[in-house]
PATIDREN-379324 format. One record per residue: residue in one letter; x, y, z of N, C-alpha, C in turn. Coordinates in steps of 0.05 Angstrom, whole numbers. Atoms other than C-alpha are relative to their C-alpha. Layout:
N
(A (X Y Z) (X Y Z) (X Y Z)) ...
END
This chain:
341
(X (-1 -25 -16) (-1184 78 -62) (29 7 6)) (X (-28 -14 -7) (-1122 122 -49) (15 -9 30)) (X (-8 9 -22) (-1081 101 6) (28 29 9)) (X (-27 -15 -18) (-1029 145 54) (10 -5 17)) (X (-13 3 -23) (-975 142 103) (-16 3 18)) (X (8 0 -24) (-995 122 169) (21 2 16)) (X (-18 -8 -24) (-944 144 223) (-11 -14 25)) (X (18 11 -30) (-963 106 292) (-1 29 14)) (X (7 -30 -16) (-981 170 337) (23 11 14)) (X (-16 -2 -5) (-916 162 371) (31 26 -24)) (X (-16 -8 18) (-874 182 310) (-15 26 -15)) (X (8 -27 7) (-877 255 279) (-20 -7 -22)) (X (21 -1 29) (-926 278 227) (12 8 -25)) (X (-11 -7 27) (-894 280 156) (-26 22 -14)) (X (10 -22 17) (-917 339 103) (-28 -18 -21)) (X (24 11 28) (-983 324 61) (12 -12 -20)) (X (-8 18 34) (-971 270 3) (27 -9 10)) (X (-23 12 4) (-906 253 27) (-6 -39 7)) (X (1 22 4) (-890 175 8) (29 -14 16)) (X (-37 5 2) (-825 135 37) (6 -6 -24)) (X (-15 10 33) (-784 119 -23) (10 -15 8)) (X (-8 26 -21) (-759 55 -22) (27 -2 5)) (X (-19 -2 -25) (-712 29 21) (-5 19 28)) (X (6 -18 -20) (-737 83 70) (-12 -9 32)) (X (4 18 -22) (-725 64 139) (-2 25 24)) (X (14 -17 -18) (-754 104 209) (30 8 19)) (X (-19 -8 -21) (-708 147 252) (7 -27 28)) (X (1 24 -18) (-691 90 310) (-8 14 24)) (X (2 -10 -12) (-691 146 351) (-35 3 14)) (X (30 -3 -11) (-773 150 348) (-15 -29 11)) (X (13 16 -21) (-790 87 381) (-12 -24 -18)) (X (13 27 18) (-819 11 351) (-29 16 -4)) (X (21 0 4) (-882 16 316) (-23 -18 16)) (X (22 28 -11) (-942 -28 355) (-4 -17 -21)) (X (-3 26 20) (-944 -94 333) (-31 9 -12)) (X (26 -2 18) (-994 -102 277) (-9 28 -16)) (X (-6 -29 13) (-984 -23 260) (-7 -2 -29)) (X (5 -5 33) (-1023 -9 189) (13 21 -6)) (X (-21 -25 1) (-977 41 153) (-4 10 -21)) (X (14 -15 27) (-1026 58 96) (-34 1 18)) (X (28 -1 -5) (-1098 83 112) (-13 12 -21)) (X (20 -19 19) (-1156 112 71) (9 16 8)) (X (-1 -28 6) (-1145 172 43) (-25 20 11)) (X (22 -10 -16) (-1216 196 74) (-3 -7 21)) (X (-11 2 -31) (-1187 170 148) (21 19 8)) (X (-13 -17 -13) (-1163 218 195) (32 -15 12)) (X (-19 22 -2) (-1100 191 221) (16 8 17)) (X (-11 -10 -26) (-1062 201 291) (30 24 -11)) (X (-15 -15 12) (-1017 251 295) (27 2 10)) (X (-20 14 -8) (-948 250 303) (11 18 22)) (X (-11 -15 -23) (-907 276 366) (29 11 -10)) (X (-31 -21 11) (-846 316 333) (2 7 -22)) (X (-10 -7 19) (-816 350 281) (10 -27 -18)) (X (-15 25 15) (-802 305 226) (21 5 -21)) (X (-23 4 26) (-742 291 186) (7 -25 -13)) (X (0 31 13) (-741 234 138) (35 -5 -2)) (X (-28 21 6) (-679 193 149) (6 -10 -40)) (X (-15 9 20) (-635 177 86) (-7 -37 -3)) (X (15 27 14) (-661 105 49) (22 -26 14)) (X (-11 19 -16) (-626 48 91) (24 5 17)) (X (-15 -19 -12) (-599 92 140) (16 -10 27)) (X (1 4 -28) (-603 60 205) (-5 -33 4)) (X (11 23 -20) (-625 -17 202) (-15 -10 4)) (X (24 5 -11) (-684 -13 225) (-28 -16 -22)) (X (16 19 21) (-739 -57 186) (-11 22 -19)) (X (4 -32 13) (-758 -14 127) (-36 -1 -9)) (X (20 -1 9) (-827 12 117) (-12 -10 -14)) (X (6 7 26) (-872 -33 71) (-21 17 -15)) (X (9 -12 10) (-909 -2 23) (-24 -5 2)) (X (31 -4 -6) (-985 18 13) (-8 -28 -6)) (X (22 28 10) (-1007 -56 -20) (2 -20 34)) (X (-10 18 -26) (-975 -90 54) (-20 -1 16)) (X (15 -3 -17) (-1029 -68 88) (-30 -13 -4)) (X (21 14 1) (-1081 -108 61) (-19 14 -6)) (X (26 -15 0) (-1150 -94 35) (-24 2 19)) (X (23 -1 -22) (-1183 -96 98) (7 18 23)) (X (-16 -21 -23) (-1131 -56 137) (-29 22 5)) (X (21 -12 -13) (-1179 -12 178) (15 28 1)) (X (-18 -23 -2) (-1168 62 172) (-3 11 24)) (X (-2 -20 -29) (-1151 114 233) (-26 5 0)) (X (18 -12 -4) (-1218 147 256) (5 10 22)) (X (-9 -7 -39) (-1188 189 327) (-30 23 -9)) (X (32 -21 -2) (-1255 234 344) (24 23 3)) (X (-14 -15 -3) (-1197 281 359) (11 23 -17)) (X (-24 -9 27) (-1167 301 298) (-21 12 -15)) (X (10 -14 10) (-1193 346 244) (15 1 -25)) (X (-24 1 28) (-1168 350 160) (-8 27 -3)) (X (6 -26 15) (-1208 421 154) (-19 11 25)) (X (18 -10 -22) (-1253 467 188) (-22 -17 -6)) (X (34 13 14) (-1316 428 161) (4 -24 17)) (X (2 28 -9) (-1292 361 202) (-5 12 24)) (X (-2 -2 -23) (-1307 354 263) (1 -21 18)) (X (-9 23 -2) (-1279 306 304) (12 6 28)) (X (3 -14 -23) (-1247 339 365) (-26 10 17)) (X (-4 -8 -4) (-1169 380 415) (1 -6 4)) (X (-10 -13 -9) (-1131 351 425) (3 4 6)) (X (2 13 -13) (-1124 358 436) (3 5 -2)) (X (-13 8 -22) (-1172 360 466) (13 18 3)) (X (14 -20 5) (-1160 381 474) (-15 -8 -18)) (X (24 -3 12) (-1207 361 438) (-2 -7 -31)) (X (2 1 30) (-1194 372 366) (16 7 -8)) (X (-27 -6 -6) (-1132 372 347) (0 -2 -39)) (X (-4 4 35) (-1106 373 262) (15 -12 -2)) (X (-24 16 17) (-1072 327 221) (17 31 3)) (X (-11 -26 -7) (-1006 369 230) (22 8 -31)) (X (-3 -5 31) (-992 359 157) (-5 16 -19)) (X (17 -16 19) (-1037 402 131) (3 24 17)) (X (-16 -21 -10) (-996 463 140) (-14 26 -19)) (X (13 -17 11) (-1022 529 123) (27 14 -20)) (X (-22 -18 20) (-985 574 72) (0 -16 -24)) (X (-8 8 28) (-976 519 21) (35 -3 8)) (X (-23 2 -9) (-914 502 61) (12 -30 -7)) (X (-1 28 8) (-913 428 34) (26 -8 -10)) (X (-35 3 22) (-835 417 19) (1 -40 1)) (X (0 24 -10) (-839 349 -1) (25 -19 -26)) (X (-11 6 18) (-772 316 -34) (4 -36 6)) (X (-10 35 -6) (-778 233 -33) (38 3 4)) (X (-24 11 -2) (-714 203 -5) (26 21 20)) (X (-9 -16 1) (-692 266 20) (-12 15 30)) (X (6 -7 -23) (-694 298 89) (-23 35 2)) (X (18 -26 -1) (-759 350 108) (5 20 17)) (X (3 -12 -26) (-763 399 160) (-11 33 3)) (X (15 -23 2) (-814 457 167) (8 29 6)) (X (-2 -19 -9) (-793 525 171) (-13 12 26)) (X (14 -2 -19) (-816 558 233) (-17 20 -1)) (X (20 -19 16) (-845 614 189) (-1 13 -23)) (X (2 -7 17) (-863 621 126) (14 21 -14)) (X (-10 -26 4) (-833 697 118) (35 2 19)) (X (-25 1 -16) (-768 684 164) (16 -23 -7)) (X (-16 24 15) (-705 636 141) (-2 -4 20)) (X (3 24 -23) (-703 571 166) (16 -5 14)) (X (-17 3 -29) (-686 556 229) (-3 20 23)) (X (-3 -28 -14) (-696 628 252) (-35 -2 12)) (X (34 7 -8) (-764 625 300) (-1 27 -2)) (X (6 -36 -4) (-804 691 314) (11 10 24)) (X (2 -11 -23) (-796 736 365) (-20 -11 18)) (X (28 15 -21) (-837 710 423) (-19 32 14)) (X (13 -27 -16) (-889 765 443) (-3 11 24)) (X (-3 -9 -32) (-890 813 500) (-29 -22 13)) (X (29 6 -10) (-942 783 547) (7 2 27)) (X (7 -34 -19) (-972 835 599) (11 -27 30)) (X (-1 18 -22) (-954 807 675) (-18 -6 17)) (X (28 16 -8) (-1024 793 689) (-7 -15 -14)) (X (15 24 16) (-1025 731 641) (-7 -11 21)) (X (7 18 -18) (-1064 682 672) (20 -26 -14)) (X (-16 26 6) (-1022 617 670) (-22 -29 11)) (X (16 31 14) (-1061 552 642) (16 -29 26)) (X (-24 31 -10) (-1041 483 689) (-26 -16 1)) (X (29 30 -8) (-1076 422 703) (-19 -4 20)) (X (6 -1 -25) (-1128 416 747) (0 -24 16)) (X (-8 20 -17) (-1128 370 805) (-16 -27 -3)) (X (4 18 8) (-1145 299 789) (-25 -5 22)) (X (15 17 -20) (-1211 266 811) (-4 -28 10)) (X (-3 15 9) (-1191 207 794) (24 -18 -8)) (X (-32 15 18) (-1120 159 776) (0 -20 -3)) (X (1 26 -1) (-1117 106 743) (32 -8 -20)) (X (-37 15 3) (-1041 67 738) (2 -13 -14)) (X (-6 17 11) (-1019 22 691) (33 -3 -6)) (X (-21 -1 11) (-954 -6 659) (-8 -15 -27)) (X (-1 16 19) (-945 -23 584) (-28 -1 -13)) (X (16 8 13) (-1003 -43 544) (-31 -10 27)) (X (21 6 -29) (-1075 -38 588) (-35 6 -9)) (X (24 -17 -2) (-1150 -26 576) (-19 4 24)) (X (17 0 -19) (-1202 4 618) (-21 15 0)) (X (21 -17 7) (-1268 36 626) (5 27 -2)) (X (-5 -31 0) (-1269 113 614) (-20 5 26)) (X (10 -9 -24) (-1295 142 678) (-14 23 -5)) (X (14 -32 0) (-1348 204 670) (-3 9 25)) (X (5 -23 -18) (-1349 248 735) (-15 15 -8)) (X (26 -22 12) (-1396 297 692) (-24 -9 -5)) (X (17 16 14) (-1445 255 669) (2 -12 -18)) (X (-11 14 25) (-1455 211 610) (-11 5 -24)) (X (-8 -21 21) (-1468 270 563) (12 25 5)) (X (-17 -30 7) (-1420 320 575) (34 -12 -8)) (X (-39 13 4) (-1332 310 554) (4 -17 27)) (X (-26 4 -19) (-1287 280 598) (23 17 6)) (X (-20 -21 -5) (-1231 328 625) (17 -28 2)) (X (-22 17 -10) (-1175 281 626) (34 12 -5)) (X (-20 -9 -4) (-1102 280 631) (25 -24 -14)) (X (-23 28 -5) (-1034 234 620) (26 5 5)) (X (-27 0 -4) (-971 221 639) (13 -25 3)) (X (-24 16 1) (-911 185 627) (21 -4 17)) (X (-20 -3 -7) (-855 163 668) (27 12 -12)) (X (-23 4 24) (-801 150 617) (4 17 -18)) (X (-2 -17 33) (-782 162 550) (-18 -18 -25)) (X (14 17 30) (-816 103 512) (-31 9 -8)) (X (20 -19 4) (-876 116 481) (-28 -14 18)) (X (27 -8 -15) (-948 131 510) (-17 7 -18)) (X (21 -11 2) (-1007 138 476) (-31 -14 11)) (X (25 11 -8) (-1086 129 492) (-19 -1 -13)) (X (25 5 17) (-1142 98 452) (-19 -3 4)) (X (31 0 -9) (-1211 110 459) (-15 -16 -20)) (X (16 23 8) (-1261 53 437) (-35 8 2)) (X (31 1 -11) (-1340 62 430) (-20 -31 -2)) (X (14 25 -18) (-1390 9 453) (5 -23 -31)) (X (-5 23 27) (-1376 -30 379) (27 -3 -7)) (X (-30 0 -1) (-1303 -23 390) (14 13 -20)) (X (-17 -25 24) (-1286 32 335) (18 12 14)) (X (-15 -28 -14) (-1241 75 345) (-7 28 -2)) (X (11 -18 -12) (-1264 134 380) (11 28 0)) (X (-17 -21 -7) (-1209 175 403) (28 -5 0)) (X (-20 9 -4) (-1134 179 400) (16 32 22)) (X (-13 -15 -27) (-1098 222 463) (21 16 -19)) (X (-31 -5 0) (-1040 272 461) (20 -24 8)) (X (-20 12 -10) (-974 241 460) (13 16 28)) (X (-9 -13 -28) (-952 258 535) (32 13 -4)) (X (-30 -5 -4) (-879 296 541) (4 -22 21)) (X (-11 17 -27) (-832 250 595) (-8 20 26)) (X (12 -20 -20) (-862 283 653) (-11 22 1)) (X (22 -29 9) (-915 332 629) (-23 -10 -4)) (X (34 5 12) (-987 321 635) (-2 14 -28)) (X (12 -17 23) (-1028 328 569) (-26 2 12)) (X (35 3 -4) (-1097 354 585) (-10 -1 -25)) (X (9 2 24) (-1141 338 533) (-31 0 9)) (X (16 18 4) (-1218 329 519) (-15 -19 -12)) (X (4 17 17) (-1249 265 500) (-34 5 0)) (X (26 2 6) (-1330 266 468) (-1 33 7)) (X (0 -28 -2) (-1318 339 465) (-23 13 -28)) (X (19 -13 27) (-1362 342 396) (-34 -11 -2)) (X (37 7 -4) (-1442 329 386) (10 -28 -17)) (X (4 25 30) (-1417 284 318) (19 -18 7)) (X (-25 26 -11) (-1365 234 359) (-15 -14 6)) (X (2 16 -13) (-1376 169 378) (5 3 29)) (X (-11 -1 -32) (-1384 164 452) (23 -27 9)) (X (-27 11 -4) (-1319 136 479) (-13 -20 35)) (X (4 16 -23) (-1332 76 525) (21 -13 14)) (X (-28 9 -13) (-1257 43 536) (18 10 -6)) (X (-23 -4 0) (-1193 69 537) (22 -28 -3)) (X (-18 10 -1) (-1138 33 515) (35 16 3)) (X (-22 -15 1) (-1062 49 532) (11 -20 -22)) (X (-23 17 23) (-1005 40 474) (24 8 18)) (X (-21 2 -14) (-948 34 515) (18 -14 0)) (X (-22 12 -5) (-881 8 508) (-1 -24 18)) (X (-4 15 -23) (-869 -56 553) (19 1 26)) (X (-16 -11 -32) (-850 -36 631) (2 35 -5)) (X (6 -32 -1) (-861 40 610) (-30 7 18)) (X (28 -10 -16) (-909 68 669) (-9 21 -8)) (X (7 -26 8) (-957 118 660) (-23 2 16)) (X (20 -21 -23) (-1024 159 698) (-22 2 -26)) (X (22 -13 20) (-1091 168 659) (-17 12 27)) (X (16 -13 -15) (-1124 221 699) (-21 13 -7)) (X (30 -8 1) (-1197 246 710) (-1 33 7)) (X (4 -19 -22) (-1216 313 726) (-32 10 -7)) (X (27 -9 5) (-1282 351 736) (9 26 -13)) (X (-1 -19 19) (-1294 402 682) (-12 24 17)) (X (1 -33 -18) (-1315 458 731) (19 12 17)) (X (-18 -6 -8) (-1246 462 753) (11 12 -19)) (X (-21 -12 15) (-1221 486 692) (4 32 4)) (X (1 -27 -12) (-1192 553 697) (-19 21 -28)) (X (20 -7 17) (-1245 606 671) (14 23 -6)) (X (-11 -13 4) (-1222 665 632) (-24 22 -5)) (X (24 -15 3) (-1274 715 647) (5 37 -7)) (X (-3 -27 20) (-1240 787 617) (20 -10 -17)) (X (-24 -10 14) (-1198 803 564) (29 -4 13)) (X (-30 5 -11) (-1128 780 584) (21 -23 -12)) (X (-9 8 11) (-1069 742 563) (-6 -33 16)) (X (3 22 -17) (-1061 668 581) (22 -17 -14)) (X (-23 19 6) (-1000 621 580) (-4 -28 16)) (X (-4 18 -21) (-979 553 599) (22 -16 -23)) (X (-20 17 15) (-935 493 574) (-13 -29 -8)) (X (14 10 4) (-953 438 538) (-32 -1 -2)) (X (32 3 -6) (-1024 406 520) (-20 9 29)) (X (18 -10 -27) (-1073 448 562) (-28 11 -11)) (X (26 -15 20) (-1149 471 560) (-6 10 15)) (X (15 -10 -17) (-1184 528 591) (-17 9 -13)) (X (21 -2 5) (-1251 558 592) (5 41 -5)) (X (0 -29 3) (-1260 630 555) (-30 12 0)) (X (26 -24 -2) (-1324 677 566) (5 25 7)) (X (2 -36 -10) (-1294 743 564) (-8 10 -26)) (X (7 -11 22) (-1319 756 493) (12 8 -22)) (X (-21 -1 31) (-1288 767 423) (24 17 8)) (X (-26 -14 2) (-1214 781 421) (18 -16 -29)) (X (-19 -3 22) (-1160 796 366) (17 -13 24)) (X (-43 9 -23) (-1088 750 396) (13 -6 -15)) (X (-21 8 16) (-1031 729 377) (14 -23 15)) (X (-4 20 -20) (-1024 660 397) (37 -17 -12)) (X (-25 20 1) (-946 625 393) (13 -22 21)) (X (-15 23 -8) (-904 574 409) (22 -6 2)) (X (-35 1 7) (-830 563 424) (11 -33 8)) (X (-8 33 5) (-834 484 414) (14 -8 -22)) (X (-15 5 23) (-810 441 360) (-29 -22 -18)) (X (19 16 6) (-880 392 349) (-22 16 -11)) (X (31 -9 12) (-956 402 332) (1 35 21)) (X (-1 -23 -25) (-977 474 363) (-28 1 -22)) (X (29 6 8) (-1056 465 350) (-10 14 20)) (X (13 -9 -23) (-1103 515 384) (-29 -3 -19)) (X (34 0 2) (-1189 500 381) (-11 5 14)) (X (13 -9 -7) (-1243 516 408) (-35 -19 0)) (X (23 16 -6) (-1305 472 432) (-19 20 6)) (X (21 -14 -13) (-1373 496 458) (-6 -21 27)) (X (0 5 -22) (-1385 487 528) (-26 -14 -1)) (X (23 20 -5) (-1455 460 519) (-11 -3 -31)) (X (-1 13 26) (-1472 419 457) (-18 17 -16)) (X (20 -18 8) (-1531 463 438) (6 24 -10)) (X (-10 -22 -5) (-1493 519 435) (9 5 -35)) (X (-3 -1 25) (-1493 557 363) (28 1 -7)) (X (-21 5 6) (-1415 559 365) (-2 -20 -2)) (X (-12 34 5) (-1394 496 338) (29 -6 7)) (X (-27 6 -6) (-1325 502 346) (15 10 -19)) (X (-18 0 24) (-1263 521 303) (30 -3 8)) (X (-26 4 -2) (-1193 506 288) (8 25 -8)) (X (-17 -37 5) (-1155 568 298) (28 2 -3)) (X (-30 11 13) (-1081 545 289) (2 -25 1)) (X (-15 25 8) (-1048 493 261) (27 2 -13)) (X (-26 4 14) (-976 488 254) (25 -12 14)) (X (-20 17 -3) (-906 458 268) (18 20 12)) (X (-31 -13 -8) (-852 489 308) (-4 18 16)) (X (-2 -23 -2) (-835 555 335) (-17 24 -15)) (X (11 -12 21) (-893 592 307) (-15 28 18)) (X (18 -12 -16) (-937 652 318) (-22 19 -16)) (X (20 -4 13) (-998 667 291) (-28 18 16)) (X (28 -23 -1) (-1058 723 287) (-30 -12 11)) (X (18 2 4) (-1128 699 305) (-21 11 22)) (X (27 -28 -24) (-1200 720 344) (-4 -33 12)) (X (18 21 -20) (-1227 677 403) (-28 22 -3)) (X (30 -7 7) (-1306 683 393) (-6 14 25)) (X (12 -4 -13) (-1350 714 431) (-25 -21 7)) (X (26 30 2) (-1390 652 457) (16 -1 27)) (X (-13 13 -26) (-1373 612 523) (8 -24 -19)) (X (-16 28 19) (-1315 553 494) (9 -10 16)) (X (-29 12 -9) (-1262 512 519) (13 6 -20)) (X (-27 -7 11) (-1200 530 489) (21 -18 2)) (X (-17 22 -7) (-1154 467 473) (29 4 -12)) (X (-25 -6 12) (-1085 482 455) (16 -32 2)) (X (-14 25 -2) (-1038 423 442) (29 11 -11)) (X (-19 -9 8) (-966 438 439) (20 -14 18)) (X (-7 24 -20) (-899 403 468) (22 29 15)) (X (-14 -22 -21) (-871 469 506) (-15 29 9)) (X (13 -26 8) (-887 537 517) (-16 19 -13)) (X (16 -10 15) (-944 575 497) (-10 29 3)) (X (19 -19 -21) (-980 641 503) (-23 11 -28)) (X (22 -14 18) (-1050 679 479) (3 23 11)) (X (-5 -30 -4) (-1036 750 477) (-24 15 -9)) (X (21 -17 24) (-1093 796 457) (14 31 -10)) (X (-24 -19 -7) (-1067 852 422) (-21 33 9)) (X (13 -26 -16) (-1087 924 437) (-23 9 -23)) (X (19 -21 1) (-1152 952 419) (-15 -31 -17)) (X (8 25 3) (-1176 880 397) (-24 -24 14)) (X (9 18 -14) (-1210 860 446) (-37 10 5)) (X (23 -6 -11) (-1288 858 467) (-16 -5 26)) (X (7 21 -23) (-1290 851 543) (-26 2 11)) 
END
């Protein structure tokens, strides 16, 4: 079976198919890998996604131990499975985050795949505009509603490396609303476990002081998520927070909506044309869950891309959550005469 780069979740997401070449050693800048780190998975495993823009360092650049190749990882190496993640609209697995459902951030639309072994990448921020040059960021009206976290029901502390039960406040069939945060700068992420210890779910990577909201068991076809684990640096603190999902903020007309970073709110104002962007430099992933599992929306991935971007699409007419995952500024604009409130 085909094998591919695995990135730990920490470290950005390289372009579809890209291979290191050898000698090819990791920015130092993005942080140790977790011990035991597999760095090839099945090709039919989803596979965490990375927290930045990536640029492949020059072939024994830095030092740092160099990548081994796909056979290193053994024939039993276990591939990614995060319930989070998504390769197409047909998966479903979410955002993401989380929000829910978040995409490999590889699988770039346009056919944007610049992929030169040995040789440094870095994604335009739009297809039609030279690189480097982002978009214009869209007007948006001064009645956006602005997206934030809601207030925790729940905190639970750790430092470094930790597991612990997942806490439901909703019951124990509906998501989890949760949250995280980081002190520092080292890395943070969170792993969800179901009752046979798969892996379940894998978290936003947190900014240094920025909650990610995300949801976890946000899909009918996920494993239910029984433990959380933190990946955490050693002496790096961090916050896994709870919240109840009837706090989220509801978006009940037609109207714009911003916020920063990973965030999710609830839409029932009915089909709209927007224009959703981003003036980050990471993943910028917006989806769309159904609020109750039954519900003939299933869900869809409505962007997926890297950077400074800004993109066309419709929020349904259905009742959703809306999970955006991004590492700055965001907004959903609807545009004029688009909308169905």
């Amino acid at each position: 079976m085909a094998r591919s780069f695995n990135p730990p979740p920490a470290w950005p997401r390289p372009p579809r198919g890209w291979t290191p070449p050898p000698g090819w050693e990791p920015d130092p800048s993005w942080g140790p890998a977790p011990p035991g780190w597999q760095f090839w998975a099945d090709d039919d495993a989803p596979v965490p996604h990375g927290a930045g823009p990536w640029s492949a360092p020059a072939a024994g650049a830095h030092g740092a131990p160099v990548v081994p190749g796909p056979g290193a990882a053994g024939p039993g190496a276990r591939g990614r499975r995060p319930g989070r993640l998504l390769l197409g609209l047909g998966a479903v697995g979410l955002v993401v985050l989380g929000a829910g459902g978040a995409a490999v951030v590889g699988a770039l639309a346009g056919g944007r795949d610049e992929v030169a072994a040995g040789s440094g990448w870095a994604a335009p921020a739009d297809p039609g505009a030279p690189a480097g040059r982002a978009p214009a960021a869209p007007e948006v009206p001064g009645d956006a509603i602005e997206i934030g976290a809601p207030p925790p029901v729940e905190i639970l502390r750790g430092e470094g490396g930790e597991r612990f039960d997942l806490p439901r406040p909703d019951g124990a069939d509906r998501p989890v609303l949760a949250s995280t945060l980081r002190a520092g700068s080292g890395y943070v992420w969170f792993e969800g476990h179901d009752e046979d210890g798969e892996l379940s779910e894998v978290t936003p990577v947190p900014e240094p002081g920025q909650e990610a909201v995300f949801l976890v068991d946000d899909s009918r076809d996920s494993a239910r998520t029984e433990r959380m684990e933190a990946q955490a640096e050693d002496g790096e603190s961090w916050e896994f927070r709870v919240h109840d999902l009837e706090d989220l903020t509801a978006v009940d007309e037609v109207r714009a909506v911003t916020g920063t970073g990973a965030r999710v709110f609830r839409w029932r104002a009915g089909q709209a044309h927007v224009l959703a962007s981003s003036s980050g430099e990471a993943n910028f992933v917006v989806t769309t869950r159904p609020v109750r599992p039954d519900d003939e929306h299933h869900g869809d991935l409505l962007v997926n891309e890297i950077g400074a971007v800004e993109r066309a699409t419709t929020l349904p007419d259905a009742d959703v959550w809306v999970a955006v995952e991004a590492d700055g500024p965001w907004a959903i604009v609807p545009q004029a005469g688009g909308g169905r409130g």
